[in-house]
Residue, then its C-alpha position, 0 to 999 in steps of 0.5 A: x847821041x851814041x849808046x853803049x850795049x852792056x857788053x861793050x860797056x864790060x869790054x872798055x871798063x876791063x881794057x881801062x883797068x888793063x891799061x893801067x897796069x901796062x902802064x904801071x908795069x911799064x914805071x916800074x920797069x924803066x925807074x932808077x929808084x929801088x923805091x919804085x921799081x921794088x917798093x913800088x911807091x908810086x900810082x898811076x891812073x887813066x883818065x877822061x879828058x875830064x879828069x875822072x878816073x877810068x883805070x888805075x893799077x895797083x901801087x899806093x892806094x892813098x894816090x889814087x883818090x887825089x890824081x883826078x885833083x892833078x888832072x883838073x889842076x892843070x887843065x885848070x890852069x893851061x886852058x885850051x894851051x894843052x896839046x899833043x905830046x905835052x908833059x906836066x908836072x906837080x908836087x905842090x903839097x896844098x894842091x896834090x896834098x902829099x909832100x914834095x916827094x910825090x911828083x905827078x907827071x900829067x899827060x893829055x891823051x888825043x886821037x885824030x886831033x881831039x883830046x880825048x883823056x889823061x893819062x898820069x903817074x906819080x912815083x917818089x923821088x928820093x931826094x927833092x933838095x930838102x934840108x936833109x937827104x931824103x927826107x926831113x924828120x924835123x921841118x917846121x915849114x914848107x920852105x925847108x922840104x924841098x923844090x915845091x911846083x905848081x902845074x909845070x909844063x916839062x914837055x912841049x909837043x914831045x919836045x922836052x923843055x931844057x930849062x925846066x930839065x936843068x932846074x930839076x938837076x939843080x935841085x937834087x943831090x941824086x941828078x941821075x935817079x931824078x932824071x931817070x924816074x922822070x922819064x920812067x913816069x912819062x913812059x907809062x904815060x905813053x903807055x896808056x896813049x898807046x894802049x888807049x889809041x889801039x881802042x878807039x880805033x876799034x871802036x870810036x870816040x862817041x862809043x867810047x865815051x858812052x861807055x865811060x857814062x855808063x860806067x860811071x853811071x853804075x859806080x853811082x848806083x850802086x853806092x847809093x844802094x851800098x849806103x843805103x843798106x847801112x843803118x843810119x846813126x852816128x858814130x865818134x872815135x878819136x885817137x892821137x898821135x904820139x908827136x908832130x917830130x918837133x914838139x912832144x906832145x901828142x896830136x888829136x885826131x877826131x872823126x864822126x861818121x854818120x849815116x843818113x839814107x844814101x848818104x855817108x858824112x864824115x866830120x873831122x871837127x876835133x882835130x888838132x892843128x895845123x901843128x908846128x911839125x911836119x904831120x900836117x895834109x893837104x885836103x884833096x890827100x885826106x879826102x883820097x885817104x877817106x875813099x881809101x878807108x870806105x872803099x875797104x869797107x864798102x864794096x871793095x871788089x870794084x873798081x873805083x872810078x869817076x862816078x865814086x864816092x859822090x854818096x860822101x860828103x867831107x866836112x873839113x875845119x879850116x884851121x886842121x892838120x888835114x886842110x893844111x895851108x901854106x907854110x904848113x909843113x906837110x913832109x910826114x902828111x900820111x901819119x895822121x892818115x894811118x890813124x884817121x883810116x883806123x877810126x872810120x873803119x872802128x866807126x863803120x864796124x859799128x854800123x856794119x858788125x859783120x865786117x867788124x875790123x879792129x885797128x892795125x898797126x897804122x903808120x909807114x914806120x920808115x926807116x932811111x940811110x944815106x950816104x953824103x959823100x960825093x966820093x964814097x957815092x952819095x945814094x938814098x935808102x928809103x922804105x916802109x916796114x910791115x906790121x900787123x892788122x886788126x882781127x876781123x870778124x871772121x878771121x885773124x889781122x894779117x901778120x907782116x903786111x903793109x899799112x893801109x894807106x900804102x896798098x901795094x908799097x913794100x919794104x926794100x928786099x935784103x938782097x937789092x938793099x945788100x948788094x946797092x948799099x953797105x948796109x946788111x939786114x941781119x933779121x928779119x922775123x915776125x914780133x912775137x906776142x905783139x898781136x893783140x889778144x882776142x877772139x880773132x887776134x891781130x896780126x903780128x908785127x916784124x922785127x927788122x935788124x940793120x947793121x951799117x957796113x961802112x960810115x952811113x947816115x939813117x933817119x927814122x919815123x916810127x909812129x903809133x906808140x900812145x894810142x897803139x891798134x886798139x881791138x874791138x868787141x872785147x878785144x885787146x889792143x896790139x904792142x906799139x913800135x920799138x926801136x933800139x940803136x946800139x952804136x960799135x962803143x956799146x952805147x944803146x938808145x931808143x927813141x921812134x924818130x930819129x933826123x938825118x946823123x951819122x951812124x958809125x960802121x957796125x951801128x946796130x938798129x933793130x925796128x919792131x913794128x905794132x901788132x893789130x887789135x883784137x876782135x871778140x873776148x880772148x876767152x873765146x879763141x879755141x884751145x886749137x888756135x892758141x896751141x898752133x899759135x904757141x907751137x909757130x912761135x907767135x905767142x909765147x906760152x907765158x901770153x897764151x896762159x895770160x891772155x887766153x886762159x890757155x895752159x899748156x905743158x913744158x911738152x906742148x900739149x894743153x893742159x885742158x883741166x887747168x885752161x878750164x880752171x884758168 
């Protein structure tokens, strides 16, 4: 049996790695969508010919954990009926465990006739012929989402398959842009067929497979010893949601983590569901999101690969809204996930106090507009808003940065919204005093202020107002989020969810994410760091005195003997 010496061990675990990101620049360079090509709301991975991941890019983190899943899906149901030049895809939410807007293009990688790999990429279609544009805010089933694929050969032997082209553009409003990020995912898949052919060539399929062994093999180790070096107990938390979109009653979400030698189980008996609405997720997604939530506490500097996470052992109810089943409706499946990743995280700075993290912000928050009119142009807007994260141990939540299932994804900038849509961003600005208090204060979330051009349509999903970013060690919990519409005849709502309607020419809706929690007592932050704060205009005088004890004068300088009575 063929052996690989450490530092040919090294060389194929970095050129996967660089792989990736070819194929990852290559997508976002050849997709039509502004949701991919700047959001970047998409994944891609390189695999062996077993299904276990070698290589991955930057992008959304929540996709990674749960391509491998894909990988064996059609392997699984192909067979030996798998040959060079193909291209599947799939969208299944119970099997992928997103919604039906993640499609994922599957491709096998040979080298002199011998399947050696797959290479895959999953990207957000905007539209997938659901009841409303985009995406649907009050679904109550999987029937009402959109087109739904199991494994679907679209490409035989390099030849695309006709039919299976026009049953594509039969189902979606946006024929071009579908067809277009298609081909854009299938590039990057050549990309990685390329690129990978160009090692093997060098230096064999038999080195180059002990390699990946003993890749894989280390990844196993050292989780183990990462584990390992955790004190054992059990911990709880829980949390809920603030709706499923269809009723108005709060979601539970409940989590026990315990530690126990090498090994980490997580249980999610507690949790509600499956709910009527549209937060429901398949189990292979909950499992990536909980390699997410891990991964940010465990050994974050190395890459995760196919000998991961098998220290990790998911205990899933049947009847849950992260196991969901057919005809759950599953188009709002990372909400619930937000929540789940800030609960493992609480429980785990518990067990690791000098990596302590308080909760952050938590959801998405996607704001959506569209217009219907063929003759006007029908287009899709779709992006996530950035809030704040929770204090760490060590150091202040991040302001304005994505949430953390969604890693690498990001808010559509003014300029490509402006000049693509009849849609203007007037503000767009950090959320004063909406980070929540502490040693270590959150993040600071954003205000974002849309004005509509023309007759436009806009949906929203805002989350997180009943059980906000809660602190930890004495810290305060972060604001939740707020929306307020103000439509052209003066009338004025709020409300964090709202379906596909019309907004008339000069509506107004201005979105304010949450803040992050705090870590450690508010009493404890320096004057210094309170007095910047106010100063940069992230806390208002009238807070630092509040919550930080901190007085300071109409001049800007701190009045010490007053803080000190305070």
């Amino acid at each position: 049996m063929s052996s690989a010496d450490p530092i040919t061990t090294e060389v194929v675990r970095n050129f996967v790695i660089s792989c990736a990101q070819d194929m990852n620049a290559s997508l976002w360079r050849s997709a039509h969508s502004a949701i991919i090509y700047e959001g970047k709301d998409s994944a891609v991975a390189l695999m062996d010919e077993h299904g276990n991941m070698l290589g991955q890019s930057t992008g959304v983190p929540l996709f990674i954990g749960a391509i491998d899943v894909c990988v064996r899906q059609v392997k699984d149901y192909y067979g030996d009926d798998i040959h060079e030049g193909d291209i599947f895809i799939m969208n299944d939410s119970y099997m992928q465990g997103t919604h039906l807007h993640d499609v994922t293009a599957i491709g096998p990688i040979f080298h002199e006739g011998e399947l050696v790999g797959f290479g895959a990429a999953r990207a957000h279609w905007n539209d997938i012929g659901a009841m409303d544009p985009g995406s649907t805010m009050s679904s109550t089933n999987i029937y009402q989402e959109g087109l739904r694929l199991g494994p679907t050969r679209i490409v035989s032997q390099g030849k695309r398959i006709r039919e299976w082209y026009d049953h594509l553009k039969l189902n979606t409003r946006l024929e071009g842009a579908t067809i277009g990020d298609l081909g854009a995912q299938i590039a990057a898949i050549r990309t990685g067929e390329r690129r990978l052919g160009q090692l093997l060539s060098k230096i064999g399929t038999d080195t180059y497979r002990a390699a990946c062994q003993n890749i894989f093999e280390q990844a196993r180790l050292l989780d183990r010893e990462a584990i390992a070096a955790i004190k054992d107990g059990t911990w709880s938390r829980e949390g809920f949601l603030d709706n499923d979109g269809v009723d108005d009653e709060p979601v539970k979400v409940a989590l026990t983590l315990t530690v126990k030698g090498e090994e980490l189980i997580v249980d999610l008996t507690g949790t509600s569901g499956p709910v009527a609405g549209s937060v429901n997720c398949g189990a292979s997604q909950t499992e990536s999101l909980l390699r997410l939530a891990y991964k940010t506490m465990i050994s974050p500097e190395r890459a995760i690969t196919g000998g991961s996470f098998e220290t990790m052992n998911v205990i899933l109810p049947d009847e849950c809204m992260f196991n969901a089943r057919e005809p759950a409706a599953c188009e709002w499946y990372f909400t619930g996930l937000g929540l789940l990743a800030d609960l493992f995280i609480s429980c785990l700075s518990e067990a690791m106090p000098e990596r302590s993290t308080a909760a952050h912000y938590g959801d998405s928050m996607v704001v959506g507009f569209f217009s219907v009119d063929p003759k006007r142009g029908q287009w899709i807007s779709i992006e996530p808003t950035a809030g704040g994260w929770g204090g760490r141990a060590d150091s202040d939540g991040e302001s304005a940065l994505i949430n953390l299932v969604n890693g690498g994804f990001r808010n559509i900038p003014a300029e490509v919204m402006e000049t693509k849509f009849p849609v203007r961003l007037e503000e767009f600005s950090l959320r004063a005093d909406s980070a929540g208090p502490g040693r270590n204060r959150g993040g600071l979330g954003v205000k974002r202020r849309y004005r509509m051009l023309d007759d436009n349509h806009g949906a929203l999903w805002f989350e997180r107002s009943k059980t906000p970013a809660w602190g930890l060690n004495g810290g305060k919990e972060g604001k939740g989020p707020e929306i307020t519409i103000t439509f052209p005849d003066g009338e004025v709502e709020h409300g964090l969810k709202m379906r596909a309607r019309a907004l008339p020419t000069n509506t107004v809706i201005e979105c304010q994410t949450g803040g992050g929690g705090g870590n450690g007592d508010p009493a404890q932050r320096h004057f210094e760091a309170v007095v910047r704060d106010v100063r940069q205009g992230l806390v208002s005088r009238e807070a630092a005195h509040r919550e930080y004890g901190v007085v300071i004068r109409d001049d800007g300088t701190v009045d010490e003997a007053a803080s000190v009575a305070r």
